[in-house]
N, C-alpha and C positions, 0 to 999 in steps of 0.2 A: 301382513304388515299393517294395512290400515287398520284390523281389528285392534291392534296393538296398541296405535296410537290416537285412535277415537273412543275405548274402553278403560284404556290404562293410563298410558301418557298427560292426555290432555286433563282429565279427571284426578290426576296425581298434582298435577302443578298448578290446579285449582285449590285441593286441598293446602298444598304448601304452602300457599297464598294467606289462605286463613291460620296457619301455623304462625306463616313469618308475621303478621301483623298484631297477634297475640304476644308470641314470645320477645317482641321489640318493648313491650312494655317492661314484663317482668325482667328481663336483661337491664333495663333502664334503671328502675325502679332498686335492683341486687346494687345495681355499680354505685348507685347514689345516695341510698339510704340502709344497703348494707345489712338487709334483711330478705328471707322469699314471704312474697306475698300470695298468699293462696286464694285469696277474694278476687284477684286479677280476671279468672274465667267468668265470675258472677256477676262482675262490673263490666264482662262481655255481653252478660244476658240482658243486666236490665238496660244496657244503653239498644240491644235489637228490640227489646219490648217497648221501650221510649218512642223509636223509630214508628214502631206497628201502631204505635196510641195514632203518631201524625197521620199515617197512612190512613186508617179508620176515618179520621176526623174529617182531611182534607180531601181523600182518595189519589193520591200522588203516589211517583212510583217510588218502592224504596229507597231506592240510591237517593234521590229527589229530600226526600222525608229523614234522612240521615242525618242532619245538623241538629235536627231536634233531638235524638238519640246520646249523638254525641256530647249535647248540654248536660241532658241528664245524668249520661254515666262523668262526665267529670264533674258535674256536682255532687253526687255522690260517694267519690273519690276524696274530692277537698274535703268534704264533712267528715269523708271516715278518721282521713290523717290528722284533723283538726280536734276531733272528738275520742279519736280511739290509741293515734300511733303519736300524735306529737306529745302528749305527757311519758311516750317512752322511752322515748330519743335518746336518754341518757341511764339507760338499764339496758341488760343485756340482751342482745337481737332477740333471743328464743322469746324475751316479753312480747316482742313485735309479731312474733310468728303464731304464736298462740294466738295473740288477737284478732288477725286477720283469718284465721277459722271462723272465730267467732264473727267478724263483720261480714264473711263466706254465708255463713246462716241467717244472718240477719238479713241481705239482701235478696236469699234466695225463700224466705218466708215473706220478706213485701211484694215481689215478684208474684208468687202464688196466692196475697190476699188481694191484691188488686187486678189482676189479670186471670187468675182463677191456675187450675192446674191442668187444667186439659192442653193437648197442643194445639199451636195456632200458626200458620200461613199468613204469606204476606200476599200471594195472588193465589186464586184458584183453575185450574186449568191446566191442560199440556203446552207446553211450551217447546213448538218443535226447532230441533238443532241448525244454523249454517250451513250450506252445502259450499266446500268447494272442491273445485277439480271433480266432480260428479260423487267422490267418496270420501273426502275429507270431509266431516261434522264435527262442526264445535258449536257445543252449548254457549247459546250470548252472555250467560252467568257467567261460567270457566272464564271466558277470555277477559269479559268485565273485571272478574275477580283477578285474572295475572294481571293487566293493564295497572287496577288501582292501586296493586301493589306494588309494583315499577314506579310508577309515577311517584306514590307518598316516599317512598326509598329514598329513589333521589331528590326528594323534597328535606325530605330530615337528613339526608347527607350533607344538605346544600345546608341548612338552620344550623346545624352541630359546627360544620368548620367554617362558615363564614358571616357568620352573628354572633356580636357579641355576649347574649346569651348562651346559644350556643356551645363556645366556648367556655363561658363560666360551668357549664353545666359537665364539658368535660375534664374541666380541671379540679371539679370536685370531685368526682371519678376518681381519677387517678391517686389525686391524693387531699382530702379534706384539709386536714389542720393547715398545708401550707396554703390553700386555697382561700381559708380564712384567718391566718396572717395578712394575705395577700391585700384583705379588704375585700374581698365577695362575700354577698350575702346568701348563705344556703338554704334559708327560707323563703328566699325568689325560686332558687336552682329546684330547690325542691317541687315547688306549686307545679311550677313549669314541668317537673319530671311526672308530675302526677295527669297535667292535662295534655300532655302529647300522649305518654300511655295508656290513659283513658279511652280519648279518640281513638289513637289506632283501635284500641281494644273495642270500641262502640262497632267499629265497622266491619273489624274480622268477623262481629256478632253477625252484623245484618248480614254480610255474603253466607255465613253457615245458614241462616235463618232460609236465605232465598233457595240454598241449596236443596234443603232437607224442610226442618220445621221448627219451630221455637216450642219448648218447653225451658223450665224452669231449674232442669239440671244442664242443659247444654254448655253452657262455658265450663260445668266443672267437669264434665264429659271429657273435654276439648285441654283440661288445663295441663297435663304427664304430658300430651305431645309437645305443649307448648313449651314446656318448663324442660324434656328431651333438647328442643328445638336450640333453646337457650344457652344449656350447656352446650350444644353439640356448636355452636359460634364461636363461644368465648362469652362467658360472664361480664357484662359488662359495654358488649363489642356490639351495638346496635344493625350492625350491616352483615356480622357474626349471626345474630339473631334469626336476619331475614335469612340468611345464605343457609345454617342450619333450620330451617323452618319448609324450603321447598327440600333438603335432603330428608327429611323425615317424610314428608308429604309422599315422595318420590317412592323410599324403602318401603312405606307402607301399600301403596295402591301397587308398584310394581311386584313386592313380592306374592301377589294372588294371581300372575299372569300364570300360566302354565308353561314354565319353562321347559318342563323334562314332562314329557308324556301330555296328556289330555288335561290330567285333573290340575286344579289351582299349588302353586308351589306351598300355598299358606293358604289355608283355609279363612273366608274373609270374616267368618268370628274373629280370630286371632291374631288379625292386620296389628291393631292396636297395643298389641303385647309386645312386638317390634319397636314401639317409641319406648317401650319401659328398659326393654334390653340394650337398646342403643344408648340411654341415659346411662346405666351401670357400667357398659363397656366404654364409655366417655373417661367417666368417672375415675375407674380402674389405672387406662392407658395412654389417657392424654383429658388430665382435669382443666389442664386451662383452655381448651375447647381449638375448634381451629383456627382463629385469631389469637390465639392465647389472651384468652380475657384473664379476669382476676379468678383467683382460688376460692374457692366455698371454705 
C-alpha cells in the first residue's frame, strides 16, 4: 500500500498540480478571448527559463526566483496579444489560432538563442524525500507543488468572485456583447486574463523544471495534457480547469500501477496517450466538460 502511495499517488497529484496551473490559463484565455492558444506551453518555458536566469544570477531557490519568471512570461504574453492577436480580434478565431503557433515558435527559438538547447537544472544534487510514520515519503517538490496549487486556487477563486475585476472578467465570459453594453472595458478584462494565465503558467513551468529538467520544448510537451485538462473542467470554468488538471494527472501516473498482475497496467511510454484519449472521449460524451463550461 505504501508503495502505492509514495510511487504513484503522491507523484500523480504532483503532476496534476502542474496540469491544473497550466490548463487554468488556457480555459481563461478560450472563455475570454474565444480562441485556443497553443503558445500557452512556451509562455510556460520561457517564464521557468526567466526564473533560471534569477537563480544563476542571484543563487536563490526557485520558488524564491519565481517573480522574475513570472515578469517575464507575462511580458511576453502582453507583447504577443499587442503585436500578434489584438489586430485579430475582429477576424475569425482560426486567424488567432494560426498565430499563436506561430508566436509557439517564436518563443521557443528565443528560448533556445539565449539559453542554448542543451537541458538545464535549477539545482544540482539528490534531494532526499520526508519521512513520515517511518514509510510515508514525500518529495518537498510534490508537496510544494500540491500546496502552491491550493493555495493560488483559492486565491483566484477569491479574485474571480469577489473583485471587481474579477467579476468583470466573468462577465465577459459568459457573455461579451452584453458585458460591453454594460460599460466594461474588455481590454482591461483581457490584460488581466493574459497576466493571471501567464503567472499561473510561469510557475507550473518552474515546478516541472524543479521536477525533471528545463529544455526548450517542455511546455509544448506538457500542452495536450493541459488543454485535456481544460476540456475535461469545462471550457471556461477556472476551478473546472484545476479540478480536471489533478484528474488527468491522476489517470496518467495511476494507470502505470500494476493493477492486474506484476507488470505496469500501461506502459509508462504511453501514460501521456491517456490525456489525448481522455480529450476525445470529453469531447464525444460530455463537450461542455464537468462544469459544463462553454462549447468549442
Amino acid at each position: 500500500m505504501m508503495i502505492f502511495i509514495n510511487l504513484y499517488l503522491i507523484p500523480a497529484l504532483a503532476l496534476g498540480s502542474i496540469y491544473a496551473l497550466g490548463a487554468v490559463g488556457i480555459s481563461m484565455i478560450y472563455g475570454i478571448l474565444r480562441f485556443s492558444h497553443f503558445a500557452h506551453g512556451d509562455v510556460m518555458t520561457i517564464g521557468a527559463y526567466g526564473t533560471l536566469s534569477a537563480v544563476w544570477a542571484f543563487g536563490w531557490h526557485p520558488l524564491l526566483a519565481l517573480p522574475f519568471g513570472i515578469a517575464l512570461a507575462v511580458a511576453v504574453a502582453l507583447l504577443a496579444d499587442r503585436a500578434f492577436y489584438r489586430p485579430l480580434r475582429r477576424l475569425p478565431t482560426i486567424y488567432a489560432v494560426i498565430a499563436s503557433f506561430g508566436v509557439a515558435l517564436m518563443i521557443r527559438s528565443l528560448v533556445q538563442l539565449i539559453w542554448g538547447p542543451q537541458n538545464q537544472v535549477f539545482q544540482v544534487g539528490v534531494r532526499m524525500p520526508l519521512v513520515f510514520f517511518d514509510s510515508l515519503r514525500i518529495s518537498s517538490l510534490h508537496l510544494q507543488a500540491f500546496a502552491i496549487t491550493l493555495v493560488l486556487a483559492a486565491a483566484l477563486q477569491w479574485f474571480l468572485s469577489r473583485t471587481r475585476t474579477g467579476r468583470s472578467m466573468r462577465a465577459v465570459s459568459d457573455d461579451p456583447d452584453l458585458a460591453s453594453i454594460a460599460g466594461l472595458e474588455p481590454e482591461r478584462v483581457i490584460r488581466w486574463t493574459w497576466i493571471i494565465g501567464s503567472a499561473l503558467a510561469a510557475t507550473a513551468g518552474v515546478l516541472a523544471g524543479m521536477d525533471t529538467q528545463l529544455h526548450a520544448n517542455m511546455g509544448w510537451n506538457l500542452l495536450l495534457a493541459m488543454f485535456a485538462s481544460a476540456l475535461l473542467g469545462g471550457i471556461g470554468k477556472p476551478m473546472g480547469a484545476v479540478a480536471g488538471g489533478f484528474l488527468i494527472g491522476l489517470a496518467e501516473e495511476l494507470s502505470t500501477y500494476p493493477w492486474i498482475g506484476s507488470e505496469s497496467l500501461v506502459s509508462p511510454s504511453y501514460k501521456s496517450a491517456l490525456a489525448f484519449v481522455i480529450m476525445v472521449l470529453v469531447l464525444l460524451f460530455r463537450p461542455q466538460g464537468i462544469m459544463r463550461g462553454r462549447l468549442l
